[in-house]
N, C-alpha and C positions, 0 to 999 in steps of 0.2 A: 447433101442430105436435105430432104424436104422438111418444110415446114406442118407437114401433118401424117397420120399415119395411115399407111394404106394396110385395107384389111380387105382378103381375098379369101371370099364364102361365107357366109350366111346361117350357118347351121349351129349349130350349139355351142361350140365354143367359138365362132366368128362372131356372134351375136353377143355373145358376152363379155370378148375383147373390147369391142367396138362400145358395149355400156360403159365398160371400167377407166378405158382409158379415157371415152367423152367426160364421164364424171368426174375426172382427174384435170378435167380443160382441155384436152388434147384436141384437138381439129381432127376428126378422123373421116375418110373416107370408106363406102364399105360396097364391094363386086360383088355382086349376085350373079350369074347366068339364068337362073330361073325366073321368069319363065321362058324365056328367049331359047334357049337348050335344056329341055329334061334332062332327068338320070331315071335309070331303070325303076326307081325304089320311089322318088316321092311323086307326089299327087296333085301337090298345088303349089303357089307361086310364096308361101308363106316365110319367113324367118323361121328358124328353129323345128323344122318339123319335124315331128318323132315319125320312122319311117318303120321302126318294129313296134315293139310295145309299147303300153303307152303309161309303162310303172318307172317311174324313177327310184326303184328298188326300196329297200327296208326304211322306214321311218319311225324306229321304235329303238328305244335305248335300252340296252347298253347295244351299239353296236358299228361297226365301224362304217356302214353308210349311214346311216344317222350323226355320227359325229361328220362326217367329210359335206353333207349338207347344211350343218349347224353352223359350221365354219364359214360354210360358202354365206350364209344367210346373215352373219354378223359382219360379213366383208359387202353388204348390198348386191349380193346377186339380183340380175332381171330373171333369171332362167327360175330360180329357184322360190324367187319371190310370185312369178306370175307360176307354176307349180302349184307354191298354197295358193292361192286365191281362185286357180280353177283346180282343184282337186277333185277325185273323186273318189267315192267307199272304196276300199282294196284293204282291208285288215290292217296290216303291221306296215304297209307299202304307201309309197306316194306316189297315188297314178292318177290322169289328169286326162281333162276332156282334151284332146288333143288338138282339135279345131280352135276351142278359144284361149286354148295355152298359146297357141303360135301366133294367131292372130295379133293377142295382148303385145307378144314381145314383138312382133311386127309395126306396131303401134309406136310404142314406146321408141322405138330404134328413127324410127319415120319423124316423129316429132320432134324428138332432141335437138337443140340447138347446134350441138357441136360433131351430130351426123350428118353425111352426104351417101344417101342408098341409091346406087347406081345399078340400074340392070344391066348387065353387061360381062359377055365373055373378057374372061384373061387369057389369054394363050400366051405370055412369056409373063416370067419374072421381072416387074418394075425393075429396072437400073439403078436409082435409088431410093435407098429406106428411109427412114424405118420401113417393115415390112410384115405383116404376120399371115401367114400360107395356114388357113382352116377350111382346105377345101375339102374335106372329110375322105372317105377310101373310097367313094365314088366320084374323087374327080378328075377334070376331061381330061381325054386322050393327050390335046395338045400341050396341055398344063402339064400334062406328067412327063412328058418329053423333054420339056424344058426344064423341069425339075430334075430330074435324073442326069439329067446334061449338068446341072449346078452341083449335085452334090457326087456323082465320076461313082454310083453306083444303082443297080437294077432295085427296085421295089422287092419287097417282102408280101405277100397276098396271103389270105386266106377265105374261104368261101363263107357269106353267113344266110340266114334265113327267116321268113318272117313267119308271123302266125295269120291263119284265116279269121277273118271276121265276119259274124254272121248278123242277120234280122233278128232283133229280141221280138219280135211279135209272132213269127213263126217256130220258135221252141213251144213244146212238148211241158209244160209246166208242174204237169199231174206227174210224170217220172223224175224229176228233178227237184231240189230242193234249196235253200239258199243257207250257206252258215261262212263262219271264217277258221280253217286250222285250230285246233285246238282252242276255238270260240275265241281268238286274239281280234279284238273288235267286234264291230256291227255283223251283222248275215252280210257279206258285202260280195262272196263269191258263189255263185251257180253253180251248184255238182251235177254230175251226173254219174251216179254207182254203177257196176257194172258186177254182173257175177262170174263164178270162174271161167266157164260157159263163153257169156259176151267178151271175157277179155281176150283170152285167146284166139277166138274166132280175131278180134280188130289186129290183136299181134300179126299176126298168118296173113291178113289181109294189106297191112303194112310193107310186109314182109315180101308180099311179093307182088303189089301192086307196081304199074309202069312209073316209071319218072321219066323226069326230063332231062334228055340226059348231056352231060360234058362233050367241049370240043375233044378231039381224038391228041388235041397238045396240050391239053389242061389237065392237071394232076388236084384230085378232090382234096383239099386240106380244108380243114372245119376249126371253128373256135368249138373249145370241149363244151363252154358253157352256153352254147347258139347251136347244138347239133341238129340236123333232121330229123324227127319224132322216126322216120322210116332206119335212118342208120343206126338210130340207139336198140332198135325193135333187132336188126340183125347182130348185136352184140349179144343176145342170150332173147329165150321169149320172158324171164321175168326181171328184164331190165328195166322195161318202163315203171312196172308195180312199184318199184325199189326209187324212181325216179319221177318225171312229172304227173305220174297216174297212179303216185303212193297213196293209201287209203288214209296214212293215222293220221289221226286227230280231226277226224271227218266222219261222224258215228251215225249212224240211223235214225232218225230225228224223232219215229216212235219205240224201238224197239230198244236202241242203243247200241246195240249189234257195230261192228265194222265190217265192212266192203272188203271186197277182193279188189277192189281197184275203182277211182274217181276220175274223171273227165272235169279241171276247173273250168269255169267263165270267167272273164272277167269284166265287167262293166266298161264301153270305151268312151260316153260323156253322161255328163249329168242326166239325164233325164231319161239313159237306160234304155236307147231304142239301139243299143248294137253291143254285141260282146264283140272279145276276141277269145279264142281257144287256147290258155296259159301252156307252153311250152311246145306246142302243136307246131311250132317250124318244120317247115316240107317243101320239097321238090318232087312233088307227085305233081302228075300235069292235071288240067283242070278238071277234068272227068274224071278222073279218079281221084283227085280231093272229093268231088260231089260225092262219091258214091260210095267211099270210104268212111264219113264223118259222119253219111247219113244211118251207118251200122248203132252209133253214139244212141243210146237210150236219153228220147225225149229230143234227140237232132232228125229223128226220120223224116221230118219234114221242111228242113231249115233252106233256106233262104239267104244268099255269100252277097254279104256289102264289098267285101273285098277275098281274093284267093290266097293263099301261101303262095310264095317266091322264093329262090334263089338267088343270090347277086355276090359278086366280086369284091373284096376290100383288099384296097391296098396299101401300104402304110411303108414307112421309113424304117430305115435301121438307127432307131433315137441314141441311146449307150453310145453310140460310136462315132454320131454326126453333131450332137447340139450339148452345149455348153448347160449348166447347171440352170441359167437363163432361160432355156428354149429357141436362143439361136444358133447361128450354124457358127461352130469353131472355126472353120474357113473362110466366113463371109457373116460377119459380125453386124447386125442389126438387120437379118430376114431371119425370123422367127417362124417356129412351127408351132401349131396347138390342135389339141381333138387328136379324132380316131385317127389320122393320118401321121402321129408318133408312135404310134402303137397302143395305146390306151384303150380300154374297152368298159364301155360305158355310157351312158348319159351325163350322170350326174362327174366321172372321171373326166366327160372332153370337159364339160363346163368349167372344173378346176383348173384345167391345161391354159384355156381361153384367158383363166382371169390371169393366172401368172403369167403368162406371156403379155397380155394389157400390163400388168405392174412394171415387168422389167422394159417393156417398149418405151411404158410412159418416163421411163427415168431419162432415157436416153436424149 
């Protein structure tokens, strides 16, 4: 057994292992591959990068992520601490400039006494633990090989997807208007109304616009709550209205009126030069995102910091492999945490990270 604990991956809940247990005194060491090897999904070489949205979901009580952050925040979360400090307007949500949320905790992980942040592929599972595997559902080939070799079964996958992000300076502002759901907070999200007319027209255009499409061996599974804006469109044409383009509580700011349907923004750092398109995940290919979005009253002329994506997650059989702890009942002190237990979430992997720092640290 080593005298310190190796922590493999970087992302939200490796990042927050790596605080809990340094702060507990633990010597920890902590694997990065990036930037040495990308992954489909992120964009910089940072700790903790939000690679979808950039909300770490509801922050308004009574409610069950509100409490599952309050907890994190009285146990010294980094994630959730450097969260508040870069937040930004999002109504009842706590959504964060995402560039200087990552950087902070990057920071912080970098200077602590009791880290060592190595860049550097793993491709086998250290020999000896402690041990904690937070390389999220994008990680590498060879990792997962070795992985799968350790626990004598095949990954669980399912497909997820992200949202486009556009130029705040090229929106349409005169068709638009800023308010929050049922005015819960500030103006903090960008509509855009749409009438019966515009929506079906985007439905239809959804509906049968190109994507990018699957190998001929990959079988499409979706999280329910991360579907393609285009697949929830082929469920029924007023699935979306019912869904991320619900109008209530989003009323005509002179008339009072409600909408046949809303397109939200949502702010992606402080100072408001870039949205993302709240629930807009797509595997349209790039040219018909363009041409798609630009149908959006007040998007006719917008301007993509970033495209929607597809990408792969793959994650463990948790119930059946890991002790109450989070490590393997088989192989007692390699621990699992984050999206690679199955968990889905931001502020879920962060939870993962820290109990698995607590029980590691005991060890």
């Amino acid at each position: 057994v080593r005298d310190y604990l190796t922590i493999i991956g970087a992302g939200l809940a490796g990042s927050e292992a790596a605080w809990q247990a340094a702060e507990r005194g633990v010597p920890v060491v902590v694997y990065e591959m990036r930037p040495l090897k990308p992954t489909p999904a992120h964009k910089t070489e940072n700790c903790a990068e939000l690679v979808c949205s950039n909300s770490l979901g509801n922050n308004q009580s009574p409610s069950a992520p509100h409490l599952l952050k309050e907890e994190l925040r009285r146990l010294h979360s980094l994630v959730i601490s450097s969260g508040d400090t870069h937040s930004v307007p999002a109504g009842a949500a706590l959504a964060v400039d995402r560039e200087l949320f990552s950087e902070r905790i990057t920071e912080q992980l970098s200077s602590h006494p009791n880290i060592t942040l190595i860049r550097e592929e793993i491709t086998e599972i250290p020999s000896e633990g402690p041990v904690i595997i937070a390389t999220g559902p994008l990680t590498s080939k060879k990792l997962s090989e070795s992985i799968s070799r350790l626990i004598g079964q095949e990954y669980l996958y399912f497909y997820d997807a992200i949202s486009p992000i556009v130029d705040a300076s090229t929106i349409d502002y005169d068709k638009t208007f800023f308010s929050s759901r049922y005015n819960k907070g500030s103006d903090d999200y960008l509509n855009c109304p749409l009438n019966e007319s515009q929506y079906y027209s985007l439905v239809n255009e959804l509906k049968n616009s190109e994507k990018v499409p699957f190998k001929s061996f990959e079988k499409p599974i979706y999280f329910e709550s991360c579907m393609p804006i285009e697949e929830l469109a082929m469920r029924g044409d007023k699935t979306l209205a019912f869904g991320p383009l619900k109008p209530v509580g989003l009323l005509h700011p002179v008339t009072g009126k409600q909408f046949y349907a809303v397109v939200q923004l949502r702010r992606e750092n402080k100072n408001g030069s870039a949205f993302n398109l709240v629930g807009f995940q797509t595997k349209l290919t790039y040219p018909e995102q363009k041409r798609v979005i630009k149908m959006i009253p007040g998007l006719e002329n917008v301007q993509f910091f970033r495209y929607g994506a597809i990408h792969r997650n793959t994650f463990i059989n948790a119930p059946d492999l890991l002790t109450q702890e989070l490590d393997l009942k088989k192989n007692r002190g390699v621990y699992f945490a984050g999206q690679i237990i199955g968990v889905e979430g931001y502020v879920e992997s962060v939870a993962m990270g820290l109990l698995a720092a607590i029980s590691a640290a005991k060890r």
